[in-house]
C-alpha positions in Angstrom: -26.7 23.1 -17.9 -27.3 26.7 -20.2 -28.0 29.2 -18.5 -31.7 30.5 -19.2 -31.7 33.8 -21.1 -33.8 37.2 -20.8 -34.5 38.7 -24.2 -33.5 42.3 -22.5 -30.6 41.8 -19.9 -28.9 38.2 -21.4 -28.1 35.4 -19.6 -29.7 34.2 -16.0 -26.5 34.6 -13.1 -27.3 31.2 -12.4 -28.5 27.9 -14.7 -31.3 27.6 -12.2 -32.5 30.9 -12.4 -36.4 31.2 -12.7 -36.5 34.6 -13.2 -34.4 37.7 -14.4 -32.9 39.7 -11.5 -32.7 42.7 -13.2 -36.5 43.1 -14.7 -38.4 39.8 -12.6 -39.3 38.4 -16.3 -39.9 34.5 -16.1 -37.4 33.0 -17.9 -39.3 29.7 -18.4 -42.3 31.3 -19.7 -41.2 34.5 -21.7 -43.7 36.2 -19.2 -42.6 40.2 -18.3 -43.1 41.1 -14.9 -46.1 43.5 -13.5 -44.8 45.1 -10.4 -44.9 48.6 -10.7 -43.9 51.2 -7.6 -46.5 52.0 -5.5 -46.9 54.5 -2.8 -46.0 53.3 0.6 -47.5 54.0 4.3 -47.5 57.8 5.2 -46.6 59.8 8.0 -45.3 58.1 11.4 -48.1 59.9 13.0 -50.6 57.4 11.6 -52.7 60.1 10.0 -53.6 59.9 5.9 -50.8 61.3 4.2 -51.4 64.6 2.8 -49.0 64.0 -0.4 -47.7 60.9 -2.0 -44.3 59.5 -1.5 -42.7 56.6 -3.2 -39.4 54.9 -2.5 -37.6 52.2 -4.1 -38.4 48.7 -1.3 -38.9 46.1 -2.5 -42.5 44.6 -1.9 -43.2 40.6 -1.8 -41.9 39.2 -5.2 -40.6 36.4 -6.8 -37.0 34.9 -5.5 -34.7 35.0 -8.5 -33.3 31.5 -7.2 -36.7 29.3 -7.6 -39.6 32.0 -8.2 -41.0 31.4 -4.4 -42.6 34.4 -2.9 -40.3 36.2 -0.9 -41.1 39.6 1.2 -38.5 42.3 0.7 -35.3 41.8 2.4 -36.7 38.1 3.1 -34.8 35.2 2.8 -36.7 32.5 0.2 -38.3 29.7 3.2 -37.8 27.3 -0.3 -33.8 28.0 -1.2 -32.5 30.5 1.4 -31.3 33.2 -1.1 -31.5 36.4 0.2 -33.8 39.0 -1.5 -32.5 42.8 -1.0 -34.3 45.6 0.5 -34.5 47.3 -2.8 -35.5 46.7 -5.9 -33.1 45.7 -8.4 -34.5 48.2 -10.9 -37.1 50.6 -9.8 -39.0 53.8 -11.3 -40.8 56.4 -9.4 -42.8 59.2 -10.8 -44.9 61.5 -8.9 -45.4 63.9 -12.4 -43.6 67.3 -10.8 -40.2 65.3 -9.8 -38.8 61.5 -10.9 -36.6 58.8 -9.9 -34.7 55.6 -11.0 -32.7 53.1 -9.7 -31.0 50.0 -11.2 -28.6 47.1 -9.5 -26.1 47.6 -13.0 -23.2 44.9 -12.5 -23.6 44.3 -9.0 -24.9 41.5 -7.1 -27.8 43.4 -5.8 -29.0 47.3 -5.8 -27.6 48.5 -2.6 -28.5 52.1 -3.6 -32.0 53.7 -2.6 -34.2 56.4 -4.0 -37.6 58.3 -2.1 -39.3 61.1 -3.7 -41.8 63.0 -2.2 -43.8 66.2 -2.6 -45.8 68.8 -0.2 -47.6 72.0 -1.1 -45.5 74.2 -2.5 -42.6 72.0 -2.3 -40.4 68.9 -3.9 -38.3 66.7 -2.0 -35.9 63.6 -2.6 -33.8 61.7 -1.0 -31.0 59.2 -2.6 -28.4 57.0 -0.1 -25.8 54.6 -1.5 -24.9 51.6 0.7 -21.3 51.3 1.8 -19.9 48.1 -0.1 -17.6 47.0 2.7 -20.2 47.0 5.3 -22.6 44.3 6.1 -26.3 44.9 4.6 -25.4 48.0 3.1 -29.1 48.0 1.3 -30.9 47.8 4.8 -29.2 51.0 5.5 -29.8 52.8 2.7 -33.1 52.2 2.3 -34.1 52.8 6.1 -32.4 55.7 5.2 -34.3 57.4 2.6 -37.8 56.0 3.7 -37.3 58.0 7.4 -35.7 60.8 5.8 -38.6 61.3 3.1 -40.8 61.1 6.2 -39.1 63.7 8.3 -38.6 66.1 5.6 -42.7 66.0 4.8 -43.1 66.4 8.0 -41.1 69.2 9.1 -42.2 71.3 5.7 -46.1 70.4 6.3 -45.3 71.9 10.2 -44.1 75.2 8.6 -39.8 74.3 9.3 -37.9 76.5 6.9 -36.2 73.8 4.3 -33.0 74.3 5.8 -34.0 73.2 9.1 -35.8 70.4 7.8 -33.1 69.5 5.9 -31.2 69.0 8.8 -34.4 66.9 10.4 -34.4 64.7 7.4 -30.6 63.8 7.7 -31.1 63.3 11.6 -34.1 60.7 10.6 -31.4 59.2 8.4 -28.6 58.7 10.4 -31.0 56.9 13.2 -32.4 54.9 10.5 -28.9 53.7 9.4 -27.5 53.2 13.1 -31.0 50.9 13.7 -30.1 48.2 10.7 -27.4 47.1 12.5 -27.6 44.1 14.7 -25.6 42.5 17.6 -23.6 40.4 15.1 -22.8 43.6 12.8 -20.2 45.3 15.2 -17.1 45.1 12.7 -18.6 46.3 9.6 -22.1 47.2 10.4 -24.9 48.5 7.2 -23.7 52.0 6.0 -24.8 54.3 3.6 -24.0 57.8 2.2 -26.8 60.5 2.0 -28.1 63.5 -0.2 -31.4 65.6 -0.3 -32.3 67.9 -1.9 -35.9 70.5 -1.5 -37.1 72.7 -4.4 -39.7 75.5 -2.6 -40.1 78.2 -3.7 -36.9 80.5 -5.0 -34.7 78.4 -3.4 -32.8 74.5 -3.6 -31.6 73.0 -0.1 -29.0 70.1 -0.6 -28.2 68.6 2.4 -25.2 65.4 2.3 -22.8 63.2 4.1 -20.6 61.2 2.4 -20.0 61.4 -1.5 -23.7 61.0 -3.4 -24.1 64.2 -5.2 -26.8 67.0 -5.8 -26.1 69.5 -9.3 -28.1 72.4 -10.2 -28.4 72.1 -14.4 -29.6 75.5 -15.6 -28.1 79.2 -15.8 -24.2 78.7 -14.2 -24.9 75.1 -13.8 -22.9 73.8 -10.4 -22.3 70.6 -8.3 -24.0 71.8 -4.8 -21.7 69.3 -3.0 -18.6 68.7 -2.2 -17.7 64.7 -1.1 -16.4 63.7 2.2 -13.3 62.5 1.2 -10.2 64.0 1.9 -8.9 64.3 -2.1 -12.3 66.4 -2.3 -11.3 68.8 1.1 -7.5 69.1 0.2 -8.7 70.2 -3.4 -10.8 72.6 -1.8 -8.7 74.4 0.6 -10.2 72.7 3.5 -9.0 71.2 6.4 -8.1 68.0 7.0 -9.2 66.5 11.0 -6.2 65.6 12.8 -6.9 61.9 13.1 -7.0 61.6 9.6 -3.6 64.2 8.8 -1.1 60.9 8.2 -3.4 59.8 5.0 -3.4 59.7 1.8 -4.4 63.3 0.8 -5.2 61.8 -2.6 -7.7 59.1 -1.2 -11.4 58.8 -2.4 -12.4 56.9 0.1 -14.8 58.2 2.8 -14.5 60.0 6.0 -18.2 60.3 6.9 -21.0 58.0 6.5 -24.4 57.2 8.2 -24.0 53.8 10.6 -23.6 52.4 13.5 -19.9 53.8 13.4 -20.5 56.6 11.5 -19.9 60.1 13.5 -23.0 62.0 14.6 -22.5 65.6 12.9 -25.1 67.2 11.6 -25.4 67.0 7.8 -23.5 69.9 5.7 -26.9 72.0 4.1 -26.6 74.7 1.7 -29.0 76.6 0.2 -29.0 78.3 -3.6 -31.6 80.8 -4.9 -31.0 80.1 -9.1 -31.3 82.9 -11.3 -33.7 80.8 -14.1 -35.2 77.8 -14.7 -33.7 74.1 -14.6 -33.7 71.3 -12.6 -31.4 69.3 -9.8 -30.3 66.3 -10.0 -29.4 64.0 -7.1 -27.2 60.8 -7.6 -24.9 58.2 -6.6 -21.7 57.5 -7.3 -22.6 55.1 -10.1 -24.0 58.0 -12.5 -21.1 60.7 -11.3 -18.6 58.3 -11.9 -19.1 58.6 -15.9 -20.6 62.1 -15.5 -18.7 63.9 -12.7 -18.5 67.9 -14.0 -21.9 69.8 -13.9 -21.4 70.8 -17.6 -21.1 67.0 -18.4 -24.3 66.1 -16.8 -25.6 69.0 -18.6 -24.4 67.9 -21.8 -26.0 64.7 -21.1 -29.2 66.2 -20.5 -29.8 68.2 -23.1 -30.3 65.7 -25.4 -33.0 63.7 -23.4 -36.7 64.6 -23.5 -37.5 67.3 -20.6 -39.6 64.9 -18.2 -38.2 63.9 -14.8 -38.7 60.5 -15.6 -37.4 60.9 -18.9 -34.1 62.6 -17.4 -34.0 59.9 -14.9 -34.1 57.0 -17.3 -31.6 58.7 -19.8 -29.2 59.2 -17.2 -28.9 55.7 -15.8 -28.8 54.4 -19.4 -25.6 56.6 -20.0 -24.2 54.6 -16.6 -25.0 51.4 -17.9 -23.6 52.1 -21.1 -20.7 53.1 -20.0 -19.7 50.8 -17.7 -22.4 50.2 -15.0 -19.6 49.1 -12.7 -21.5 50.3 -9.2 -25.3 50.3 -8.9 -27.4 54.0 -9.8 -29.7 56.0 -8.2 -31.0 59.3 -9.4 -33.6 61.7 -8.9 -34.7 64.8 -11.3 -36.1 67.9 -9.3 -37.5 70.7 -11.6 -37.2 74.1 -10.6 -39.2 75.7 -9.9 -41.9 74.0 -8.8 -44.4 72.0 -11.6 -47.6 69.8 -10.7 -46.7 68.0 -14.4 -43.0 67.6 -15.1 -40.6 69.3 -17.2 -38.3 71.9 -16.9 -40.3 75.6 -16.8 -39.5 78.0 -19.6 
């Protein structure tokens, strides 16, 4: 049996496929999907939200296996596939900041993107689940929906971005450590973490683990550095003393949010740029074609100015070279704009 094909994205994953995993198009029909993000519940507190937020869940939609109705990290009641937490492609645009994801190669989009915005003030959040670990989506999405929350929050109550930076990566970690379940205890959901607030004169980053936040304008910078030991030894730093017999060369990760992830606070820094321009938080799967600052600058300057438009551009250039991991990225300008764009 062929394999059904979606004029955009090729062939299904699987003959029986009813629709395409990557845009929800019906494959028998020709049909293009209508789901479009949506703002989701406000503050804990119960009260109207003051500002919108959007992240990228996954509402009820069609299972890719036999087009059922399936709730968001639901399993089909008709075929038993599982249907992620997040969308496998998703774009969020509140005007003055922008965000995309996209599943790429994978399986299914374990990365997660929220964006939000406060007087005065733009924040998002992006968290990459950990491959090895068991539901890695759960995480990351539990992550970034609490974290979006918290941040709001502690910037409506008057907390100094700093210190609700810190909040926001507190909300996370709980978030994260709450997806796991009894049977989980091996290799329970993970998830790396990255924020970033535009207020004012100043960006806050805030991160654990090895998504990235980069200032693109006047001395254009990465604002993070990965926890991985290759990225401490390169800097100078330390290495902890339980991890001194390792490779020094590794990549792979020495802090995470999880149910076995340490409880340190996340590493926050704060920058005051000199001009215009914009941040831009990410994944791994758009840092690992575009890791210097002046290559991601390079790559936007040929894009049209818009968040969104940055955003899409962006995760193209990850597809197209490779799209080996899934993407997540969110566009910040700075300072502040009610519209979109980067400020002259």
């Amino acid at each position: 049996m062929t394999a059904p094909s979606c004029p955009e994205h090729g062939p299904a994953g699987d003959p029986g496929d009813r629709f395409c995993e990557v845009c929800g198009r019906n494959l028998r029909t020709g049909e293009e999907a209508t789901a479009t993000a949506a703002p989701l519940p406000g503050p804990r507190s119960g009260t109207p939200p003051v500002v919108p937020w959007l992240s990228s869940r996954a509402t009820e939609g069609d299972c890719g296996g036999c087009g059922a109705k399936v709730p968001g990290g639901g399993y089909c009641d008709s075929c038993g596939r599982r249907r992620s937490v997040g969308r496998d492609h998703a774009e969020l645009d509140l005007g003055g900041l922008a965000a995309v994801t996209d599943r790429a190669r994978r399986p299914r989009n374990e990365d997660a993107v929220a964006i939000g915005r406060v007087a005065g003030a733009t924040v998002a959040v992006v968290c990459d689940g950990v491959s090895t670990s068991t539901r890695a989506d759960t995480a990351a999405t539990a992550a970034v929906e609490s974290a979006i929350e918290e941040l709001l929050d502690a910037l409506r109550g008057g907390a100094d971005p700093a210190e609700a930076s810190r909040r926001g990566a507190r909300a996370a970690a709980v978030a994260a450590r709450g997806a796991a379940g009894p049977a989980d205890r091996d290799t329970p959901p993970s998830c790396t973490y990255v924020s970033a607030i535009v207020a004012g004169d100043a960006v806050t980053v805030s991160w654990i683990g090895d998504s990235r936040a980069y200032w693109l304008g006047p001395d254009e910078a990465l604002l993070t550095l990965d926890d991985s030991l290759r990225a401490r030894v390169a800097a100078g730093l330390p290495v902890p003393a339980v991890l001194a017999e390792e490779d020094p060369r590794s990549p792979a990760l020495i802090r995470w949010l999880g149910a076995d992830g340490d409880q340190e606070d996340a590493h926050v820094v704060t920058v005051r740029p000199s001009g215009p321009g914009r941040i831009v938080v990410c994944s791994d799967g758009l840092h690992h074609y575009l890791p210097g600052a002046k290559d991601l600058a390079a790559a936007v300057s040929g894009l049209p100015p818009t968040p969104l438009a940055v955003a899409q551009g962006l995760t193209r250039l990850a597809l197209e070279g490779g799209g080996h991991d899934n993407v997540a990225v969110a566009v910040l300008p700075f300072p502040v704009t009610e519209t979109g764009g980067t400020p002259a």
